[in-house]
C-alpha positions in Angstrom: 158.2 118.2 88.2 157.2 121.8 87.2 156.1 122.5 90.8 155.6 126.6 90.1 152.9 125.6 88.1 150.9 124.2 90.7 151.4 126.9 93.6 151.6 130.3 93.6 152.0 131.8 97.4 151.3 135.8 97.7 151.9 138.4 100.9 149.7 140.1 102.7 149.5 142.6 100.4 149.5 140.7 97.1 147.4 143.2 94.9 150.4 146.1 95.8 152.3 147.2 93.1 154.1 150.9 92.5 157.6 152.4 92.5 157.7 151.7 96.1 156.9 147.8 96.3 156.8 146.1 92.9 157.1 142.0 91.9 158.4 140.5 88.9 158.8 137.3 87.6 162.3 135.6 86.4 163.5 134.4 83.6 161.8 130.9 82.4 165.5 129.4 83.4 164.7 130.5 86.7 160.9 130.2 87.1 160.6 126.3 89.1 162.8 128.0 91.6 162.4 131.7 92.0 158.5 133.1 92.8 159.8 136.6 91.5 162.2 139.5 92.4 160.9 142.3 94.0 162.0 145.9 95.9 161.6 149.2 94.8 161.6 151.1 91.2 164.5 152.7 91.8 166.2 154.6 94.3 163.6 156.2 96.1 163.9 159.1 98.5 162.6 159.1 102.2 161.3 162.3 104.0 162.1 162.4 108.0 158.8 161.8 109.7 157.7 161.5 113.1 154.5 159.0 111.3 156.1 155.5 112.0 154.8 153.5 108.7 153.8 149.9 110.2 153.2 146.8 107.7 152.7 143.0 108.5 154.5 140.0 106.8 152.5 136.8 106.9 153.5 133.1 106.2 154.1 132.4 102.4 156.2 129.7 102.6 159.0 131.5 101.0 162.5 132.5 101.4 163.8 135.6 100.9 167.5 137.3 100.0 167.1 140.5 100.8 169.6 143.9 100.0 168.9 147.4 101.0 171.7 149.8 99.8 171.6 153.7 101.7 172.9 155.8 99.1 173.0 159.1 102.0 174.6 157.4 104.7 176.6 154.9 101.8 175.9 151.4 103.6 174.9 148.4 102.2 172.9 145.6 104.1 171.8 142.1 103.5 169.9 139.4 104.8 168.3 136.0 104.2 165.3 135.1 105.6 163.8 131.2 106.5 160.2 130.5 106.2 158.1 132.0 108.7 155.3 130.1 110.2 153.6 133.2 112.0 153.1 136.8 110.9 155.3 139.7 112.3 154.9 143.5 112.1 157.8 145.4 110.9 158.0 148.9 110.9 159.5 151.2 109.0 160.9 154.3 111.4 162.7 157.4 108.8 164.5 159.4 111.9 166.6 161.2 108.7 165.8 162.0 105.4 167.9 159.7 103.0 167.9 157.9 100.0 167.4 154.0 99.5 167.2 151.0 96.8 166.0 147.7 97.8 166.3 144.9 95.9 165.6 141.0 97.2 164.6 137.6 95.6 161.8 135.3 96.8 162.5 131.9 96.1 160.4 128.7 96.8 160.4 126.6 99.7 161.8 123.8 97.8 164.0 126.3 95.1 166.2 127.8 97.5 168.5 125.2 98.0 169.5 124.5 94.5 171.4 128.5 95.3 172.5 127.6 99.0 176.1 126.5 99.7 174.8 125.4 103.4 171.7 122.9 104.4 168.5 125.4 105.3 168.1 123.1 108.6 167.5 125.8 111.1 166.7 128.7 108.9 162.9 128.8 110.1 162.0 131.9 111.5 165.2 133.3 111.5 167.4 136.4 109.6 171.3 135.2 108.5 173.8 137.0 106.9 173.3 136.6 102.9 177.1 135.7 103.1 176.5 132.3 105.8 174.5 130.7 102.6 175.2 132.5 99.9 178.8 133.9 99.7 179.5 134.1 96.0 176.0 134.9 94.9 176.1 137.7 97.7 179.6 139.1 96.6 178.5 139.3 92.5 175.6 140.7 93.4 176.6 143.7 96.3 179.2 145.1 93.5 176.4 146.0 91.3 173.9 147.9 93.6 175.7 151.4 94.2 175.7 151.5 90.2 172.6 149.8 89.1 169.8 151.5 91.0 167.1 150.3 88.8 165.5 147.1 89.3 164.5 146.7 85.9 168.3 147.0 84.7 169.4 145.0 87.8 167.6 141.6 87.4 168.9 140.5 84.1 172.3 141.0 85.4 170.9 139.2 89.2 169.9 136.2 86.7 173.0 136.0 85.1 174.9 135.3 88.5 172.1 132.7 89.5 172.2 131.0 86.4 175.7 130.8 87.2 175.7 129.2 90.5 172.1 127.1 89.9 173.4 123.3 91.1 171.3 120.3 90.9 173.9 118.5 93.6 171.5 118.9 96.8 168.3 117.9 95.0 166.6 115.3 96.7 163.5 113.3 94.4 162.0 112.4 97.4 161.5 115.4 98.9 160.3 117.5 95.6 158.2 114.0 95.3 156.7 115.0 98.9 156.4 118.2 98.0 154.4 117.5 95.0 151.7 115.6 96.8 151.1 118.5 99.2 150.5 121.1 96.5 148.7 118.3 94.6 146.3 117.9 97.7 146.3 121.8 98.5 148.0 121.2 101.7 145.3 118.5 102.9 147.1 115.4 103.1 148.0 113.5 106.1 151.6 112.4 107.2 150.3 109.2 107.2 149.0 109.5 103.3 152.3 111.6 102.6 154.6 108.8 103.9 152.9 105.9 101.9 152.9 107.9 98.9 156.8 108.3 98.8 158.0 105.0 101.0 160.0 106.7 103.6 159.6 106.3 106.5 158.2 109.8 109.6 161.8 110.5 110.7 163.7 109.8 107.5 161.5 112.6 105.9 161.6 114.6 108.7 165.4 114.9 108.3 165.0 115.4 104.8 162.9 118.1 104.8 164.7 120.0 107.2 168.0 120.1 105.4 166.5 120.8 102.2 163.2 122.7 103.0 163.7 124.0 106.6 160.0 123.0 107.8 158.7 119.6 109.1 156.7 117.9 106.2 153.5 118.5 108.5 154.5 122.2 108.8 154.5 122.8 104.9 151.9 121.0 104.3 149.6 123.6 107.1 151.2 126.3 105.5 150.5 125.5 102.1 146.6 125.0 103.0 146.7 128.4 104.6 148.5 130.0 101.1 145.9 128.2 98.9 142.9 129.4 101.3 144.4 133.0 101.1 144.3 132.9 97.8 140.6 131.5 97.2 139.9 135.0 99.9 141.9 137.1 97.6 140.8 135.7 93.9 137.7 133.7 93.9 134.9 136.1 93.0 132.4 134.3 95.1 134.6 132.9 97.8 132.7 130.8 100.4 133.8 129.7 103.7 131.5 126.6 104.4 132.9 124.9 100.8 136.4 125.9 101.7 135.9 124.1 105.0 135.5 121.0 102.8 137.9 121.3 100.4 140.7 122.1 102.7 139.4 119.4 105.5 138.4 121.2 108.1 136.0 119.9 111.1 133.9 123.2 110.2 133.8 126.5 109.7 135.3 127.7 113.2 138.4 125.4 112.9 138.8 127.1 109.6 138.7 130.6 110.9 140.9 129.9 114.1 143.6 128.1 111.4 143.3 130.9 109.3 143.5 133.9 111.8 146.7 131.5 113.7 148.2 132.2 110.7 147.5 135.6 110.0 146.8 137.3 113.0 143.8 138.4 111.8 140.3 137.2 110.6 139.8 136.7 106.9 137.3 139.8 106.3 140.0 141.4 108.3 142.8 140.0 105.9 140.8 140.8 102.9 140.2 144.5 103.7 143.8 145.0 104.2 145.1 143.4 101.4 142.7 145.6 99.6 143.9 148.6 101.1 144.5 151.4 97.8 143.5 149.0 95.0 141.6 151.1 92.2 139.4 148.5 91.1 138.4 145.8 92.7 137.1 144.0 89.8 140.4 143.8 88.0 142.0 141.3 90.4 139.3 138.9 88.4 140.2 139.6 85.4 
């Protein structure tokens, strides 16, 4: 089951794209598994500034390996992020002029583990150390940052080391089967619908979901509704609210909103404006 071609989740800020925050898509090898890499151009220098730059991260149902090398101070950090079910500010304080790299891979909710040498149960909402779940990966890939600042050099050699450690042995059918039906559906499916569809039974695919997903069935399902409404906002040239309240099965229009905004901290014209922030042309997000 090709599941990347049915669901495409985006950020906050999905239309942003320059040598400070760029996406890219993987190799076709690693495409039903990895959404993209992303990070900055290159090495990119940072003025001190007393302006403290603030940004917001919002539910995509992803998980993320993140590096960030310091080339002034010559540190190297790493993290792995869980799938977040609320938005969080982060902010991005430069007490010192210095010079930085970042580098990270987004993988899918369901992808991840295929790379993981740990069950995601527990991940949710939470930072590790790349090394808890990813200990070879992370070693291969930390010796190449200090000498390939470029992230269009790095991610052949990132895929290489993927390629390398991509397993099938934690796949589970049943969950990427229960995964299926909720992009199928959008998100709008019940538990009850989702259980009789794969023949297991509410705590069975509970457990199943959280060692191999990290989210409740019901959880994913929410989430993916909300990624697939974001993205009507975002790309449907003539988006409306009162037919997205039936497509995604909402009671009405408010329910939609309060959903929405629970997710995003924010209403959707709010949303919109923000993700729009700096985009040149408008129209060519409909192209």
């Amino acid at each position: 089951m090709e599941l990347y071609h049915m669901y495409r989740p985006i950020t906050a800020t999905p239309l942003k794209n320059g040598d400070s925050y760029m996406e890219l898509d993987p190799c076709d090898a690693l495409k039903p598994y990895i959404r993209c890499f992303w990070g900055t151009r290159g090495a990119v220098r940072q003025e001190k500034s007393d302006v403290v730059i603030k940004d917001i991260v919002t539910p995509d149902t992803c998980m993320d390996i993140i590096f960030h090398v310091d080339f002034t101070n010559n540190k190297l950090g790493s993290r792995f992020c869980g799938i977040d079910d609320r938005t969080f500010a982060i902010e991005d304080v430069r007490d010192e002029s210095k010079t930085i790299f970042s580098f990270a891979i987004r993988f899918y909710a369901w992808g991840v583990i295929a790379f993981s040498e740990e069950s995601v149960r527990g991940t949710k909402n939470t930072f590790f150390d790349v090394g808890y779940h990813f200990p070879k990966i992370k070693k291969e890939i930390e010796r190449m940052l200090f000498d390939v600042a470029d992230i269009y050099q790095l991610i052949p050699m990132v895929e290489k080391v993927l390629l390398k450690y991509l397993s099938d042995r934690y796949e589970n059918q049943t969950v990427l089967q229960a995964v299926y039906k909720i992009l199928a559906s959008r998100g709008n499916i019940s538990m009850e619908d989702l259980r009789r569809e794969v023949l297991v039974g509410d705590r069975q695919l509970e457990r199943l979901f959280g060692e191999y997903v990290g989210v409740s069935p019901k959880s994913l399902a929410s989430l993916v509704r909300y990624q697939c409404l974001w993205s009507d906002i975002i790309y449907k040239r003539n988006f409306n609210v009162l037919d997205a309240v039936y497509q995604y099965g909402y009671s009405d229009q408010a329910h939609l909103c309060h959903d929405f905004k629970k997710y995003h901290s924010m209403g959707m014209a709010d949303a919109r404006k923000y993700a729009m922030q700096n985009v040149g042309n408008v129209q060519d997000i409909y192209s």
